[in-house]
C-alpha positions as CSV (number, residue, x, y, z in Angstrom):
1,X,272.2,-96.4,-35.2
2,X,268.8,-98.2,-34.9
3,X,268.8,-97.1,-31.4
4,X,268.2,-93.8,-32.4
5,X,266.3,-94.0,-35.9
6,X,262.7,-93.1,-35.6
7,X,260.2,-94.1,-38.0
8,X,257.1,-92.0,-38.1
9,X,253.3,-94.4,-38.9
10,X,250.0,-92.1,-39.2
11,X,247.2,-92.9,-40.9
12,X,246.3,-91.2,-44.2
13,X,243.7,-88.9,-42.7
14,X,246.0,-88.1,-40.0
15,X,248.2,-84.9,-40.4
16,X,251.3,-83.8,-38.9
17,X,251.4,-80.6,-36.9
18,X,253.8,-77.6,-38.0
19,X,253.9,-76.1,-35.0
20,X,253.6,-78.5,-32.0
21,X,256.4,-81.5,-32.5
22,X,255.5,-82.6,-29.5
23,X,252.0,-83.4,-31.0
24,X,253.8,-85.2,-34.0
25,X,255.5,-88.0,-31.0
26,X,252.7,-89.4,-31.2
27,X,253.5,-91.2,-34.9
28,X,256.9,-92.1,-33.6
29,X,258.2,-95.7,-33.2
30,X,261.7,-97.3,-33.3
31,X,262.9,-100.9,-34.5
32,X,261.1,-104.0,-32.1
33,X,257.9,-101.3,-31.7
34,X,254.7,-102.5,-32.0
35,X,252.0,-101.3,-33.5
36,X,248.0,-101.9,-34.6
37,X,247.1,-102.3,-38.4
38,X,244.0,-103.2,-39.8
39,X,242.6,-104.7,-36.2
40,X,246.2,-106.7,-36.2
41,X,249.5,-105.9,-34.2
42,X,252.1,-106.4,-36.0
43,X,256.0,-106.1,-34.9
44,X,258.6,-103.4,-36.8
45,X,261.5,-106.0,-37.3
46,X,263.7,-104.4,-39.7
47,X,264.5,-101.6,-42.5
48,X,265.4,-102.2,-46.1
49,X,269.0,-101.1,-46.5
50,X,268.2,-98.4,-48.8
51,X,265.6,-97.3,-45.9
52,X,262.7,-97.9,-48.9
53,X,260.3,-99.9,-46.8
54,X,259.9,-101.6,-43.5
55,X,259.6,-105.9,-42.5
56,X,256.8,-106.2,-39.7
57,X,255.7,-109.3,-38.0
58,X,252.2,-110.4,-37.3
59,X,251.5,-110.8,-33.3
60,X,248.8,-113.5,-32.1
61,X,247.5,-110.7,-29.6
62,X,244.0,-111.4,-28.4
63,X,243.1,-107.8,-26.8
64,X,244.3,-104.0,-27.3
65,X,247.0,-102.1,-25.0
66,X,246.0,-101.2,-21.7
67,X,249.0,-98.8,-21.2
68,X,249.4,-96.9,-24.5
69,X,250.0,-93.1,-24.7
70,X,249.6,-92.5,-28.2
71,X,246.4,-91.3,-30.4
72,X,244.7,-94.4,-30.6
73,X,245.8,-96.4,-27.4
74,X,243.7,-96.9,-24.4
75,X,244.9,-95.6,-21.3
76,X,245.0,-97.7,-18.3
77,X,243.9,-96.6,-15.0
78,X,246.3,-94.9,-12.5
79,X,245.5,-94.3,-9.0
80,X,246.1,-91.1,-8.0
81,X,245.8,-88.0,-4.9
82,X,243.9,-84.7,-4.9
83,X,245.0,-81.8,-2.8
84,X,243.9,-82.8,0.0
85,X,245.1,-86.1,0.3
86,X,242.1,-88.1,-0.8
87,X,242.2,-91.4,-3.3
88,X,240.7,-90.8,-7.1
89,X,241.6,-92.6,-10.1
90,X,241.7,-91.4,-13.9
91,X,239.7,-92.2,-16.0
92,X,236.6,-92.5,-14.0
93,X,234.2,-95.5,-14.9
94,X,230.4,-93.3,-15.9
95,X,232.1,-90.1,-16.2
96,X,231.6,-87.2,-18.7
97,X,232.0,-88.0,-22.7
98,X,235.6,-86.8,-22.7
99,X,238.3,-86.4,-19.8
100,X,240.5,-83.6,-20.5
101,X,244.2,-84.3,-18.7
102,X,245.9,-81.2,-17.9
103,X,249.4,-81.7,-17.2
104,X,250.7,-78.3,-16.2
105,X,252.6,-76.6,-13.5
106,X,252.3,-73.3,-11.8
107,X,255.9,-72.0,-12.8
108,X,255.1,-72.8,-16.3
109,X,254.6,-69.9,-18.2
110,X,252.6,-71.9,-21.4
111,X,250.5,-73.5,-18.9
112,X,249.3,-70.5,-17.2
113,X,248.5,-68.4,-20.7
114,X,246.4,-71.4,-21.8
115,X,244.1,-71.3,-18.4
116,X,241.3,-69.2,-20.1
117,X,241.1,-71.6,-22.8
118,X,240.9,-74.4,-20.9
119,X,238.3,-72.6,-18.6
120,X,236.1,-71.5,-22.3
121,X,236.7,-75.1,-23.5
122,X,235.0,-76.7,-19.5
123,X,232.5,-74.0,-19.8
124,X,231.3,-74.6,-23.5
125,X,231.2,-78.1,-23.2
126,X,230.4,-78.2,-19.3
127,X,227.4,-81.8,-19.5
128,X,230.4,-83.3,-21.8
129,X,233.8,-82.7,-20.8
130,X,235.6,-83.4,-17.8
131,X,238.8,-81.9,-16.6
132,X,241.5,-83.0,-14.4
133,X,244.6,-81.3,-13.5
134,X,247.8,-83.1,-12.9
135,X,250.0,-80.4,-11.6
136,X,254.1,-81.5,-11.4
137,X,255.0,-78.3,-8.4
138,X,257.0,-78.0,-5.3
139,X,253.8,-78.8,-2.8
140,X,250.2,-79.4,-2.9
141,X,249.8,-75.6,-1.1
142,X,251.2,-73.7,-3.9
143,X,248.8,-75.9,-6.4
144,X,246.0,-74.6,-4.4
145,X,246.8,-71.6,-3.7
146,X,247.2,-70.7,-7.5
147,X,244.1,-72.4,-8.1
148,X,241.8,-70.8,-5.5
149,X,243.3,-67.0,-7.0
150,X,242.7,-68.1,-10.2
151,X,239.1,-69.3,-10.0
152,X,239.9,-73.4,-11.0
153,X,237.5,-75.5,-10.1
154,X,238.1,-78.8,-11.7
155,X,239.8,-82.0,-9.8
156,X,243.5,-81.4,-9.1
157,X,246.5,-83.8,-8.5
158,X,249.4,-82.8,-7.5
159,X,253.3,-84.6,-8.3
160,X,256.5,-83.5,-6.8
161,X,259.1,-81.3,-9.3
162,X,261.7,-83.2,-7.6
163,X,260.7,-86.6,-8.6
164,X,259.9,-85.9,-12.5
165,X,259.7,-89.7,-13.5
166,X,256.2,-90.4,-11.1
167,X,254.9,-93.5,-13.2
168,X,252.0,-91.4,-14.9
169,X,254.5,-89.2,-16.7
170,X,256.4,-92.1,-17.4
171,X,253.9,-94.2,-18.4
172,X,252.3,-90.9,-20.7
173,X,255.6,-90.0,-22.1
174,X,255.0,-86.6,-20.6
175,X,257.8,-84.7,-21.5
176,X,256.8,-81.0,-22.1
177,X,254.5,-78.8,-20.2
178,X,251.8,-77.9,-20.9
179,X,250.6,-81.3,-22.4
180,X,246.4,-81.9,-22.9
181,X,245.3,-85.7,-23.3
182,X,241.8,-86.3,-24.4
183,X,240.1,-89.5,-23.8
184,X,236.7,-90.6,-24.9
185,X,234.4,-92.4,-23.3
186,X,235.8,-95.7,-23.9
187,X,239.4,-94.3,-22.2
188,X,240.9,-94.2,-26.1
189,X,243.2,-91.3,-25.9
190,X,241.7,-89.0,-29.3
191,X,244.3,-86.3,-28.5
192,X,247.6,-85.9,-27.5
193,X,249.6,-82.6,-28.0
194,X,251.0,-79.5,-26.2
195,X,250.7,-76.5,-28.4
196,X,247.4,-74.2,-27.6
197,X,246.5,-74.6,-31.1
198,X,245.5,-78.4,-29.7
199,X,242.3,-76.2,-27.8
200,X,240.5,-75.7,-31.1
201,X,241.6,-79.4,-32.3
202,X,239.9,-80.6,-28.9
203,X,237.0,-78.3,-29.7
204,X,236.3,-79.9,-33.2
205,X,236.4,-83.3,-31.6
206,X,233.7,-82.8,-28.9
207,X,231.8,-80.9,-31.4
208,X,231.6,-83.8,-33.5
C-alpha cells in the first residue's frame, strides 16, 4: 500500500549508515513527498508498476523550506524555555559556526553514555560550536539537577515526558533518543542521526 511504501533519495556522495537507521530516515519519502533536485522541487507522483523508476512533477516554488528536518533542509525557528523559565529561540541569529541540538533525556541510558563526547566535541571546538540541550523529562528540577552533578554547562530546554508530540519533536521527526542535529551557520541542518558514531561524523564536518 502506497501508504506505507518508502522510497529512499540520497545523493551519490551520500552514504547510508549500517548501524544507526535512524540516521538513514533522513533519505526517506513516500508518494505526494516533495523533494529538491538540481535547485528545483519537484513532486513524487507515482511508481512504475514494476517499481523500476519513479514520475515526479516540477513545482513553481520561488524559496527553500523553512520547516524541513532532513540533511539539507533549513530549520525554522522555534521559540523555546530554559530552566528557569526564560524565552530563547533556536537557532540564534550571530551565533557560533554550528549549533549542536541535543535531544536527550535523563532516564535515557544512550544519552547519558554519550555526555563525555558531547562535552570533548564543545570543548574541542569551543569559538565554533554551540550546544543546546532539549531535554523531554518529568520537570525542569530533575534536568538541572542532573546537569549541575554532571558538570553541563551549555543552554538547556526542558519538554514534558507526558506530552511527547511538543511541536519541535513533531516538527524534527524526533523519534529516538538520543538524536544530535547539526546546523550550520545558515540554519541548513548538515547532520541528523542518533547513533554515537554520528560524534566523529560531526567532528569531520566542523573540521572541514
Amino acid at each position: 500500500h502506497s501508504k506505507f511504501l518508502n522510497i529512499y533519495i540520497k545523493e551519490d556522495i551520500q552514504s547510508f549508515s549500517t548501524k544507526d537507521e535512524f540516521y538513514n530516515q533522513n533519505f526517506v519519502y513516500q508518494l505526494k513527498d516533495t523533494i529538491k533536485l538540481d535547485g528545483g522541487y519537484y513532486r513524487i507522483d507515482s511508481l512504475k508498476n514494476d517499481f523500476s523508476g519513479l514520475f515526479i512533477k516540477r513545482l513553481h516554488m520561488v524559496k527553500d523550506f523553512s520547516d524541513g528536518f532532513r540533511i539539507g533542509d533549513i530549520m525554522q525557528a522555534y521559540p523555546l524555555k530554559n530552566l528557569s523559565g526564560a524565552n530563547f529561540e533556536i537557532p540564534r541569529k550571530g551565533s557560533s559556526d554550528y549549533l549542536l541540538l541535543d535531544f536527550w533525556g535523563t532516564w535515557c541510558p544512550p544519552c547519558r553514555e554519550m555526555l563525555p563526547d558531547i562535552k570533548n566535541l564543545k570543548h574541542k571546538f569551543s569559538d565554533r560550536l554551540e550546544v543546546v540541550g532539549i531535554a523531554l523529562d518529568k520537570s525542569p528540577e530533575v534536568v538541572q539537577n542532573y546537569c549541575s552533578k554532571n558538570d553541563i554547562d551549555w543552554k538547556q530546554t526542558y519538554l514534558n515526558i507526558e506530552e511527547p508530540n511538543h511541536f519541535i519533536l513533531k516538527n524534527l521527526s524526533i523519534k529516538v533518543y538520543p538524536t544530535l542535529i547539526l546546523l550550520d551557520k545558515n540554519n541548513k541542518i548538515v547532520y541528523r542521526g542518533s547513533d554515537i558514531s554520528g560524534i566523529k561524523e560531526i567532528e569531520k564536518i566542523i573540521s572541514q
